[in-house]
C-alpha positions in Angstrom: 41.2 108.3 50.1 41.0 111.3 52.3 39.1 109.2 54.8 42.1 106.8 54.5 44.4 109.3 55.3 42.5 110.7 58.1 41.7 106.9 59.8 45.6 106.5 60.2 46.5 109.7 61.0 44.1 109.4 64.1 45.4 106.1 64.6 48.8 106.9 64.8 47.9 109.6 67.5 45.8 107.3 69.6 49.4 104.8 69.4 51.3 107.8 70.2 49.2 108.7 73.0 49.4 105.3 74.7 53.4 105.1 74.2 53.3 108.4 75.9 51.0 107.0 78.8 52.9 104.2 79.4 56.2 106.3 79.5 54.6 108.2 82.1 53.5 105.3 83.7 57.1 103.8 84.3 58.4 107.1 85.2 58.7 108.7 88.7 59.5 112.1 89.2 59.4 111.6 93.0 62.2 108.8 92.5 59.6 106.4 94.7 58.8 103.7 92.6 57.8 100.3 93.9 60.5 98.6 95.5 60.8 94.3 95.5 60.3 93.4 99.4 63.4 93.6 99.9 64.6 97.4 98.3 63.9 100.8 99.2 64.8 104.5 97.3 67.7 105.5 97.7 68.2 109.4 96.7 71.4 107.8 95.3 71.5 106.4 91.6 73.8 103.2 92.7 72.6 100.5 94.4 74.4 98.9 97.5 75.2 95.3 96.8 75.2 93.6 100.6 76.4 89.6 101.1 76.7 87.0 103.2 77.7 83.6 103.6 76.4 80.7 103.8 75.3 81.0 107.5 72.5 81.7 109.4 74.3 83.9 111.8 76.5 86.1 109.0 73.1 86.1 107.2 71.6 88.0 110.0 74.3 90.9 110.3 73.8 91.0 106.6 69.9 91.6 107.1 70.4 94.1 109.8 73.3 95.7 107.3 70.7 96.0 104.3 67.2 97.3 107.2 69.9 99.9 108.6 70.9 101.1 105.1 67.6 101.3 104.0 65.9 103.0 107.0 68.5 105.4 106.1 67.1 105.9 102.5 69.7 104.1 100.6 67.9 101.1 97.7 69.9 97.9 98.7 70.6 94.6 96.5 70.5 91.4 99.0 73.1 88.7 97.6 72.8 86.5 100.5 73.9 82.8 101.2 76.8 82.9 98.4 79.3 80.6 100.2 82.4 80.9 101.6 85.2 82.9 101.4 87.1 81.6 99.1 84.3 82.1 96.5 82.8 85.2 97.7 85.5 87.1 98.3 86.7 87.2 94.7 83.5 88.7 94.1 83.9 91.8 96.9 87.3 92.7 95.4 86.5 92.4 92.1 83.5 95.3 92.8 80.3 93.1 92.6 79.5 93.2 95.8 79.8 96.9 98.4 79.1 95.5 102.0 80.3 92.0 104.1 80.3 91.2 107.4 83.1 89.9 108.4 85.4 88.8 111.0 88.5 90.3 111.6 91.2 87.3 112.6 89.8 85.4 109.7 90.3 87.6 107.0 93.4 88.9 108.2 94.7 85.8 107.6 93.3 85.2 103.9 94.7 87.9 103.0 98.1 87.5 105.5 98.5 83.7 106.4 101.4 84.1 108.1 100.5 87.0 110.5 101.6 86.7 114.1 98.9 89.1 115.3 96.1 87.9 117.8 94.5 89.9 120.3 91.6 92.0 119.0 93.0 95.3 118.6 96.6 94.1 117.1 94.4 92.3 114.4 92.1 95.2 113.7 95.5 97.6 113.4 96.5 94.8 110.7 93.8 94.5 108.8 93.5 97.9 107.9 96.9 98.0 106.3 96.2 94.4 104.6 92.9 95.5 102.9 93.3 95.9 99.2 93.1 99.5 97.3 89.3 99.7 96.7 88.1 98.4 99.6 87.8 99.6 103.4 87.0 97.7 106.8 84.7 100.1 109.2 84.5 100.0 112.6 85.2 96.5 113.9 81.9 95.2 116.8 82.7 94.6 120.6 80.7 91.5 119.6 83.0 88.1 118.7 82.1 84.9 116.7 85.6 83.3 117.2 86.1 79.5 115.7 86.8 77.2 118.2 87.7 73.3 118.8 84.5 71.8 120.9 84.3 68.8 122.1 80.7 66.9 124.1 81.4 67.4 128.0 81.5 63.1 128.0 84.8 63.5 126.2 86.6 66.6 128.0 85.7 64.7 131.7 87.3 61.3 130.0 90.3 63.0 129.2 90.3 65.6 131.7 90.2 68.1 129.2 90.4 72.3 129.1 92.3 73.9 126.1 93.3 72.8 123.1 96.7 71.9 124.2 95.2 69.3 126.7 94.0 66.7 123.5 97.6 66.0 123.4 96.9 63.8 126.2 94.0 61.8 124.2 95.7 58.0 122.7 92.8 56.8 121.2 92.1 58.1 117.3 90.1 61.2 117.0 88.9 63.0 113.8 88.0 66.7 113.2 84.9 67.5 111.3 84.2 71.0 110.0 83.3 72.3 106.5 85.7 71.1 103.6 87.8 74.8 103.7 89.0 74.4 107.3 90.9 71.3 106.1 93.8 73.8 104.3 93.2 76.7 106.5 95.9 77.6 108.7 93.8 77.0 111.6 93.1 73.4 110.5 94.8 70.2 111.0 98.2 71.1 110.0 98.1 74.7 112.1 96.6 72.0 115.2 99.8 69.8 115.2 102.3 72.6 114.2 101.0 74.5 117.2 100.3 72.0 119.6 101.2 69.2 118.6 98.0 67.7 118.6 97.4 65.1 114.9 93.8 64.2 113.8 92.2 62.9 111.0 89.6 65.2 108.6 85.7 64.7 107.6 84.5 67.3 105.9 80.8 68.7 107.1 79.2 71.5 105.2 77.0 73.0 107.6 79.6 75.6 109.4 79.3 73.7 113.1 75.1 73.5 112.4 73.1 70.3 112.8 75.2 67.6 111.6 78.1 68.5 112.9 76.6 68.6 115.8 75.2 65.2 115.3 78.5 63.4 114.6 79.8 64.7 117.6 77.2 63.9 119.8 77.3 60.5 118.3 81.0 59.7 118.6 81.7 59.9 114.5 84.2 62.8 115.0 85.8 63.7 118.5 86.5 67.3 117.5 84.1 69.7 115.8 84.8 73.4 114.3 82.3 75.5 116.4 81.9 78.9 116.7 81.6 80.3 119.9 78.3 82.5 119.2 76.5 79.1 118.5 73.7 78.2 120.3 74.1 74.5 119.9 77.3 75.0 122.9 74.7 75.5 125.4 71.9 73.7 124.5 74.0 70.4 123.6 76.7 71.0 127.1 79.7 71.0 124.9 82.8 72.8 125.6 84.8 74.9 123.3 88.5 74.0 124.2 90.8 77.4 125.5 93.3 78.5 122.8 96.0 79.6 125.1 98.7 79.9 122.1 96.1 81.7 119.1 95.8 79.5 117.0 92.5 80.9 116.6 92.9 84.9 116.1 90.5 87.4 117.7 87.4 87.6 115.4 85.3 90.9 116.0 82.1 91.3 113.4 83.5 93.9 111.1 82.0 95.4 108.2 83.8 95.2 104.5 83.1 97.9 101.8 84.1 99.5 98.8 84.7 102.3 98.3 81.4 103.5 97.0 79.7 103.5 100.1 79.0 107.3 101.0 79.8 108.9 104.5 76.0 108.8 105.7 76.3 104.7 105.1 79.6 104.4 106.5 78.1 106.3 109.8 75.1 103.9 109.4 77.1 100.8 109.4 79.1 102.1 112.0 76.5 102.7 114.4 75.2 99.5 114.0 78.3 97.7 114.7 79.0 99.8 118.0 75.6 98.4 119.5 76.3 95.0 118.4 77.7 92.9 121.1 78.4 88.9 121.8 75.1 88.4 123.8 73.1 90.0 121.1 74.8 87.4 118.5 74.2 84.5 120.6 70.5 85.5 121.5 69.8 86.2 118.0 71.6 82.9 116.8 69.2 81.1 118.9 66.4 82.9 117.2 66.9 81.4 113.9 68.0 77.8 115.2 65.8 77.5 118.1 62.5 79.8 117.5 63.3 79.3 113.8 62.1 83.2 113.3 63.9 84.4 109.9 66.8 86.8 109.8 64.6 89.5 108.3 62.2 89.6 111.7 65.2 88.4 113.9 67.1 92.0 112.4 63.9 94.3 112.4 63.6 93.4 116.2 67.1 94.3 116.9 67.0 97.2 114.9 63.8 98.5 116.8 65.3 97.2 120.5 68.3 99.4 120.2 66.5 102.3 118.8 68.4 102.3 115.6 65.6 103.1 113.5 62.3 105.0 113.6 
């Protein structure tokens, strides 16, 4: 019976010392524990949630967002490619998500349709007094990824055409493809005939101005095509983006949108990065994932390391 006793009571230390092991296993009292690929330590307990659309380009700044923070010691949650803004939005104001790239004109007017601003620095100004309680726009980028109307250089010379205004001109039928959101957007077809008069039909595309949109328009199935102007595909495929000489397009600088848990050592981050980002290094690094296909991890290390922005 003794022996009994004495089996489990040697037993029950030998489970005791393995729980203990395997406590101390799963601790760290350096706070370094291994990260996934994408993480680092921060010497913060809260981790920063950064997002992005669903575009290669908005991907990128994300990427060079979440390297910057984390070069900087903070542990960072990617919640990349989650759509557009109607559905991730919701998400940022509701506290789920602590950093966005974004573009100043086009928020502005989700959150003020009817706002007469448009050059860069009245929209900036506006912004700041539009963002809700809990949330906080940093320093806005000299670099722009404005939406435009782009048509192939075959239709602009048969029409003899320059801005926006000048499709007026066009009689036959011509239809605007972009994704589904830009059909209701003030911007869209009802914001092109109210402000210049200009009526088309609507197909939606859901690529934001990628491959097949670029495809219909170089094969006559729409006439008109929501491009951004930071887009490669302008150059390589000779179309022209139409002049907006009445904004109906606002300025759009690359700014950065946060809650309010971001400390001042991220903020100063963030806003470093955005004061060396300009339109040339968008476009260059736009043609990096479309062109060299490189992903937007490597495509934002690169940057990173080019302008000296971390060690």
């Amino acid at each position: 019976m003794r022996t009994t006793r004495m089996r489990i009571a040697a037993a029950a230390l030998a489970l005791f010392g393995v729980l203990a092991f395997v406590g101390c296993g799963n601790s760290n009292p350096l706070g370094n524990s291994d990260q996934s690929a994408g993480s680092s330590h921060s010497a913060g307990s809260k981790t920063i949630v950064v997002g992005s659309q669903d575009y290669y380009s908005n991907e990128i700044i994300a990427e060079i967002y979440a390297q910057g923070l984390e070069n900087a010691g903070y542990k960072v949650d990617r919640q990349f490619r989650i759509g557009q803004r109607e559905v991730y939005l919701p998400e940022v104001e509701a506290g789920k998500i602590d950093l966005f790239p974004e573009y100043t004109g086009n928020l502005l007017q989700y959150w003020k349709p009817g706002t007469t601003a448009r050059t860069s620095d009245a929209v900036y100004r506006e912004l700041v007094k539009a963002t809700p309680d809990g949330l906080k726009v940093l320093d806005q980028a000299q670099a722009t990824d404005q939406d435009s109307y782009t048509v192939t250089q075959a239709f602009a010379d048969k029409w003899k055409l320059s801005t926006i205004g000048d499709l007026a001109k066009v009689t036959d039928p011509m239809t605007l493809g972009g994704n589904s959101e830009l059909e209701t957007r003030p911007y869209g077809p009802k914001g092109l005939q109210k402000t210049y008069g200009v009526k088309v039909a609507f197909t939606p595309i859901e690529d934001q101005g990628g491959p097949l949109t670029i495809k219909a328009l170089t094969g006559n199935k729409i006439q008109l095509a929501n491009v951004s102007t930071a887009s490669p595909e302008i150059t390589v495929n000779h179309l022209v983006s139409l002049k907006d000489p009445k904004g109906l397009f606002l300025a759009s600088n690359v700014v950065p949108l946060a809650s309010k848990k971001l400390d001042g050592k991220a903020v100063n981050m963030i806003n470093k990065i955005n004061a060396a980002l300009t339109t040339d290094d968008l476009m260059a690094m736009n043609a990096q994932s479309t062109e060299d296909q490189k992903s937007a991890s490597q495509i934002a290390t690169a940057w990173l390391k080019e302008k000296k922005l971390v060690g």
